[in-house]
N, C-alpha and C positions, 0 to 999 in steps of 0.2 A: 434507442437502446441497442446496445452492440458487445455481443457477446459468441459467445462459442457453444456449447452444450451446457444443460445446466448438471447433466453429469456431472462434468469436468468442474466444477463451479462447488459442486458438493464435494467431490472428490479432494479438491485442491482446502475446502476449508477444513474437509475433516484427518490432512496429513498435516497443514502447516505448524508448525509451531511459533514459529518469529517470526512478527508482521515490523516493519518498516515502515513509519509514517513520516513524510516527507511531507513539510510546510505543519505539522503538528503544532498549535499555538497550548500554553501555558497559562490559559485563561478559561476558568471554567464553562462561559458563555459561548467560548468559538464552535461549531459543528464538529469540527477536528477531533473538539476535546471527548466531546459527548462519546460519538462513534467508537473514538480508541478506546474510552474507560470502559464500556461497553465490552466490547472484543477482550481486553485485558481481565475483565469479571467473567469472562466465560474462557478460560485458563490459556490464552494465548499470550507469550513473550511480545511485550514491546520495545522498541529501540526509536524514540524521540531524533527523528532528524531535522534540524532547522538551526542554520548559525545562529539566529536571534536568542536562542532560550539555552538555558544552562541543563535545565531538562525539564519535565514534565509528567502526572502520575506516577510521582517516586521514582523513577527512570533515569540516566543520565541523558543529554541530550548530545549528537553527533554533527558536525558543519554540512558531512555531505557522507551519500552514502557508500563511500570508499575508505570513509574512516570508521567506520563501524567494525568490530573486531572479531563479530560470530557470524554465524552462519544465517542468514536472511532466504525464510521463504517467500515471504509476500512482501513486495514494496506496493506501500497504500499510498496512494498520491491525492493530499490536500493541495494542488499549486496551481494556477492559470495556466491554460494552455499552452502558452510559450515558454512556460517553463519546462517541460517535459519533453523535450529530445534530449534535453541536456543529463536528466534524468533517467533515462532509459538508455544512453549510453553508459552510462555508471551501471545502471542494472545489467546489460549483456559484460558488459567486464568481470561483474563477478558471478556470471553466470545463473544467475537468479530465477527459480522457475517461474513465476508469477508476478505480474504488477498487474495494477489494480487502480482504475482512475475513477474519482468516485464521480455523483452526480453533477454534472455541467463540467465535468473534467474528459475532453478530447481530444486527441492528436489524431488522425490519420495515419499520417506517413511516420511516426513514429513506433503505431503500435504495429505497422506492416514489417518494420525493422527489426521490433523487436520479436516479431511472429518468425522470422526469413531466422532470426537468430536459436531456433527455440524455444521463445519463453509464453506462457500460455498469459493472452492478454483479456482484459474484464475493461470496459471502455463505459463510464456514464449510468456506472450502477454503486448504491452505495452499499457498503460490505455492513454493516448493520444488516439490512433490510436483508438480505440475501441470505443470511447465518441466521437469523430468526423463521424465513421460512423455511428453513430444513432442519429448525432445531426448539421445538415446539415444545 
């Protein structure tokens, strides 16, 4: 597990408003799906990123997350591993305070990059489990 302060962890869930899930599937069965309806039933904005889907949870869905046209505090990342430098170069573009890789989702040398750039990184924890224990 690889994280920063759980401060910082509560702090960041309890200013975000637009979480950003990237790889989000439109199946009610995937993990993805679960975790977001979740997050979105506890009054967080969603923004469905994944070329595959047209959207998901009544949502529209976005190709990548440079097309998204509001303001983005947390990019939630459902992707493999090597998907995510590609990912967090889009996220220091638009300057995004937080990304967020959920459980068996790591990069290293990306999340270094994305730390070098300011953005506060949560590595291998899932954002469910973390917003329910600070919000009982």
């Amino acid at each position: 597990m690889t994280t920063s302060s759980t401060d910082q962890i509560a702090d960041i869930l309890n200013s975000a408003k637009t979480i950003a899930v990237v790889g989000l599937s439109s199946s009610p069965i995937r993990p993805s799906y679960g975790v977001t309806a979740y997050m979105q039933l506890h009054g967080y904005r969603i923004v469905p990123v994944n070329p595959s889907i047209n959207g998901a949870l009544g949502e529209k869905s976005y190709p990548t997350l440079l097309d998204v046209p509001e303001k983005i505090d947390i990019v939630n990342i459902f992707r493999r591993p090597e998907f995510v430098p590609d990912i967090v170069d889009q996220a220091i573009q638009l300057s995004v305070p937080c990304i967020w890789m959920q459980e068996e989702v790591e990069h290293q040398a990306a999340a270094d990059k994305a730390r070098k750039a300011g953005i506060f990184v949560v590595m291998n924890q899932c954002i469910l489990k973390e917003h329910r224990k600070r919000h009982r």
